[in-house]
C-alpha positions in Angstrom: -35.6 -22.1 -67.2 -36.6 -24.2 -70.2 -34.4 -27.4 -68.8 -36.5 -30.2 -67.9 -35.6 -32.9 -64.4 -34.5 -35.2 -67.0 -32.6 -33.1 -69.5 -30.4 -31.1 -66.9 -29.6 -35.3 -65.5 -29.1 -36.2 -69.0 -26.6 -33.0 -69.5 -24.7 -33.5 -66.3 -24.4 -37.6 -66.4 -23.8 -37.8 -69.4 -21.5 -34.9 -71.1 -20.0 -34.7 -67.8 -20.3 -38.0 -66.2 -21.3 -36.7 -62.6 -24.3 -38.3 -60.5 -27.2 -37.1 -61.6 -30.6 -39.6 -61.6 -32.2 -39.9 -65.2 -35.8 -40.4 -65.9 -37.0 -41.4 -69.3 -39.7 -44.3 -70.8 -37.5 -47.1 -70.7 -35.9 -46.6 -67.0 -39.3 -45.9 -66.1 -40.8 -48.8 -67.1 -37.6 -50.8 -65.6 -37.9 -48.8 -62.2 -41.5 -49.5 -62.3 -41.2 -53.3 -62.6 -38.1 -53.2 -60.3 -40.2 -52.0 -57.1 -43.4 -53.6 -58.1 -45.2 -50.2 -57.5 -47.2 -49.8 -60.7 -50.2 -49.6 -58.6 -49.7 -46.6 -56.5 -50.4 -43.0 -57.3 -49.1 -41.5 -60.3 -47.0 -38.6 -58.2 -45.9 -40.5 -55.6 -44.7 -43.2 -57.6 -42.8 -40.3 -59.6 -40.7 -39.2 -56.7 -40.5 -42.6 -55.5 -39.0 -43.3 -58.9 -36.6 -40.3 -59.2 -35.1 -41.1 -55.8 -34.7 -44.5 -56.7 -32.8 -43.4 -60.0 -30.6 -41.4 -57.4 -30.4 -44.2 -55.2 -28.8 -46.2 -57.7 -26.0 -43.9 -59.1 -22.6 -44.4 -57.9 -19.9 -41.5 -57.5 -17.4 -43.3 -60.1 -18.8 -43.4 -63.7 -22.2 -42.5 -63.3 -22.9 -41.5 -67.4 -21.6 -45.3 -67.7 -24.8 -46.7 -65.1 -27.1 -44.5 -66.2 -26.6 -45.4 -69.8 -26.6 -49.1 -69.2 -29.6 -48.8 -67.2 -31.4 -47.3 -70.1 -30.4 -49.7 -72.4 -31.2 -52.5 -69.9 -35.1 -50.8 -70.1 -34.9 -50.9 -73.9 -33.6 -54.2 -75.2 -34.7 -56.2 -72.3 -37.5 -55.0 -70.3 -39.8 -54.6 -72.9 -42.9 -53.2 -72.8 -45.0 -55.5 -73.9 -42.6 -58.9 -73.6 -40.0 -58.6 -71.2 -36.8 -60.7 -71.3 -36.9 -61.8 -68.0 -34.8 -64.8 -68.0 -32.0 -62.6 -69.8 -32.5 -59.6 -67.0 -29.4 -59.6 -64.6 -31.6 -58.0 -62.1 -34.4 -60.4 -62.5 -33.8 -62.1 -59.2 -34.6 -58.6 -57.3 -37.1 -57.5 -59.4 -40.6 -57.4 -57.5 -42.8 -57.5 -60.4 -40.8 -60.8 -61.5 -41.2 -62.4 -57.9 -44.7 -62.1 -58.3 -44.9 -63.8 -61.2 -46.4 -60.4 -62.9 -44.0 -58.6 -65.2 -46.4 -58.0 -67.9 -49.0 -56.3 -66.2 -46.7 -54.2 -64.0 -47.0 -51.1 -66.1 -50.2 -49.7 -66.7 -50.7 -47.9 -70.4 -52.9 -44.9 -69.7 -52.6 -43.9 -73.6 -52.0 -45.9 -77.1 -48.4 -44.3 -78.4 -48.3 -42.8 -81.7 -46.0 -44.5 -84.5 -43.5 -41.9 -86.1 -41.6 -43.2 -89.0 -38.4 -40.7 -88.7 -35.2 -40.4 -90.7 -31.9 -39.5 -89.6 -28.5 -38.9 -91.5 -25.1 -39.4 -90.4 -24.0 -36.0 -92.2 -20.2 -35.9 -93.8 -18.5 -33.3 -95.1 -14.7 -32.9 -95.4 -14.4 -35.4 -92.4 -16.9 -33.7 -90.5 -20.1 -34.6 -89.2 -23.1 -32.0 -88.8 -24.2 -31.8 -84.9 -27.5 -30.0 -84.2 -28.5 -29.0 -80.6 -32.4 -29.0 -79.4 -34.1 -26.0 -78.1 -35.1 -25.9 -74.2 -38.4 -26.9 -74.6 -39.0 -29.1 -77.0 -37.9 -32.4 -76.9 -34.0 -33.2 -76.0 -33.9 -30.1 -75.0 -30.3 -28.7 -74.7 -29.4 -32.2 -76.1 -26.8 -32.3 -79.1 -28.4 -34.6 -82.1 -28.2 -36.2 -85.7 -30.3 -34.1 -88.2 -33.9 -35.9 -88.5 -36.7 -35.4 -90.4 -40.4 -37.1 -89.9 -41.0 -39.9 -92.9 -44.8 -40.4 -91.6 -46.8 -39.4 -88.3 -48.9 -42.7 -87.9 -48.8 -44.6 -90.6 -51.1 -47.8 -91.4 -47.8 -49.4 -92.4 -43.5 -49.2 -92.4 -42.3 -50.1 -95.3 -38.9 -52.3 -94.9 -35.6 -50.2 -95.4 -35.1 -51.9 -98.7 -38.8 -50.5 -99.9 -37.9 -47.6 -98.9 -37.9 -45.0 -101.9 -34.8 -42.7 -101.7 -37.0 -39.8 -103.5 -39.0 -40.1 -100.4 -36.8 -39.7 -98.2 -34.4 -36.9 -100.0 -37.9 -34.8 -100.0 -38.2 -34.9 -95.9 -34.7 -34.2 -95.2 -35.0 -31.4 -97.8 -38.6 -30.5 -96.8 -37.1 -30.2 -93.6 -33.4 -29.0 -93.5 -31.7 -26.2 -95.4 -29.2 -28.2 -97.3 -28.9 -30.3 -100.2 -27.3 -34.2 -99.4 -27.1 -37.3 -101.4 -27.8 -40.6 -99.7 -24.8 -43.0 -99.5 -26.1 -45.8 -97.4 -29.1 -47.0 -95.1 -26.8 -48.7 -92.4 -29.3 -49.0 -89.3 -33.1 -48.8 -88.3 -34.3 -48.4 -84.9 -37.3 -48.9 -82.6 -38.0 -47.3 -79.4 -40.4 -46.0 -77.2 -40.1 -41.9 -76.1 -42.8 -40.2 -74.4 -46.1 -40.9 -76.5 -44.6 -41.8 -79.6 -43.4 -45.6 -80.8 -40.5 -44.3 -83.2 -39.4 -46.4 -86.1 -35.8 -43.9 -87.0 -34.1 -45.5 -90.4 -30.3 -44.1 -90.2 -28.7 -43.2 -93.3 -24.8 -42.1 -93.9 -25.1 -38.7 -96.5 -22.4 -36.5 -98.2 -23.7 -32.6 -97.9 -23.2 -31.0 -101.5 -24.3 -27.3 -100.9 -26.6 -25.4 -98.6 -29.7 -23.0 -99.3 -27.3 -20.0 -97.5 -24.9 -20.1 -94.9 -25.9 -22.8 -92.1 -23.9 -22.2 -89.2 -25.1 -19.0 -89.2 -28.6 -19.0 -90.7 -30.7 -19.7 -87.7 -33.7 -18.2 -89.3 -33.3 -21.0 -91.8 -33.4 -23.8 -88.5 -35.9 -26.4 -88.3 -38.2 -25.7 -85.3 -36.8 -26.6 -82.2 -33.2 -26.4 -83.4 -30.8 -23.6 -82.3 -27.5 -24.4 -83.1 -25.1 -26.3 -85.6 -22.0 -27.9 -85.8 -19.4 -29.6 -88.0 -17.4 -32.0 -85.7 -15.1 -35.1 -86.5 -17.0 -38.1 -85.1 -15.1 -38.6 -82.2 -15.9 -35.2 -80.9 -19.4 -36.2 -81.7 -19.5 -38.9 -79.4 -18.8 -36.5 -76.7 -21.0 -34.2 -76.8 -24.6 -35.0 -74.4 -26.9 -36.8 -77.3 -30.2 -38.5 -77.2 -29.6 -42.5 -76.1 -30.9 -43.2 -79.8 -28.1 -41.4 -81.3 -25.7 -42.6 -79.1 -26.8 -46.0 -80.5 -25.8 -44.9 -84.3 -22.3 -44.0 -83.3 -21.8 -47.3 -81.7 -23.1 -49.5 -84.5 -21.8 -46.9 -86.8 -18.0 -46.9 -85.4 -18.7 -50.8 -85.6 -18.5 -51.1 -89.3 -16.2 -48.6 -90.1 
């Protein structure tokens, strides 16, 4: 109870890198385009999609397919201009064929922009894991600490406009601890559920806490229920979001 279709495939493919289909925006869109069948109803299409995302899994390494499959929906089948002559499956793609990527997903409502922070937080060689409530988004998923900058905002300011006092008062408005901002190393755009998420990542050194963390959980952001301090290559084992799977990667990059 409380696990969604595509958390429990997300926990399962990859944490423990068994078959299991996953379902999300950008596989969505890719699947969509991929079997030309944006014009069918809504729950057939669904299924249709879900088996296909089945279909596709192989017994060996399936965390590995599933991954690249979502990061072949996000950097190259865009939503609104897709990379078609750089998509390795463009030549059995449907919606290509037909000469009709860009209208192969229909846009039933206009996404929300969320300006987010998250923070790469260090302490003693640690870095602070937080795990998402069933329920609420990435639920049962292990996380970065974020915090909401701005829910729709008339404009982004570039990451070097960016005012550090700004962003110190959402992490604090947000998390029980007290950090100091060492670097903005990476921003991100991506498309989940109803929101278009612009995520600036930041590496931070924790100096104190409000009270105990680990075992505050009255103190807990909202959809948060657990906590831990892990060394980074722990980190990257754990079942995360796709977005924060992308910070470790570009952050193991440069360091």
């Amino acid at each position: 109870p409380g696990i969604g279709r595509y958390t429990a495939g997300a926990i399962v493919s990859l944490a423990f890198n068994r078959p299991a289909p996953i379902l999300e925006a950008n596989t969505r869109r890719l699947f969509t385009r991929w079997l030309g069948v944006a014009g069918i109803k809504p729950f057939q299409k669904e299924e249709l999609l879900w088996k296909f995302a089945e279909y596709l899994l192989p017994n060996r390494e399936p965390g590995i397919i599933n991954q690249a499959l979502m990061d072949l929906g996000h950097d190259i089948c865009l939503p609104r201009q897709p990379r078609c002559d750089a998509c390795p499956i463009a030549k059995h793609c449907r919606s290509f064929q037909r000469g009709s990527p860009f209208n192969s997903v229909t846009h039933k409502t206009v996404a929300t922009r969320l300006h987010e922070v998250a923070f790469l937080a260090e302490k003693n060689g640690r870095f602070l894991m937080v795990r998402h409530a069933r329920g609420h988004r990435w639920g049962g998923l292990w996380d970065l600490p974020r915090a909401i900058l701005a829910e729709d905002p008339s404009e982004i300011p570039s990451p070097a406009m960016l005012s550090p006092d700004l962003v110190d008062h959402a992490i604090r408005r947000t998390w029980p601890l007290r950090v100091k901002l060492l670097q903005h190393f990476l921003r991100l755009r991506y498309q989940v559920t109803r929101y278009r998420v612009v995520l600036d990542c930041y590496h931070a050194r924790v100096h104190d806490f409000v009270k105990r963390f680990d075992t505050a959980i009255e103190l807990f952001p909202p959809g948060i229920e657990e906590s831990r301090w892990v060394p980074l290559e722990e980190a990257q084992r754990l079942p995360v979001p796709s977005s924060a799977r992308r910070i470790f990667k570009v952050w193991q990059s440069r360091h």
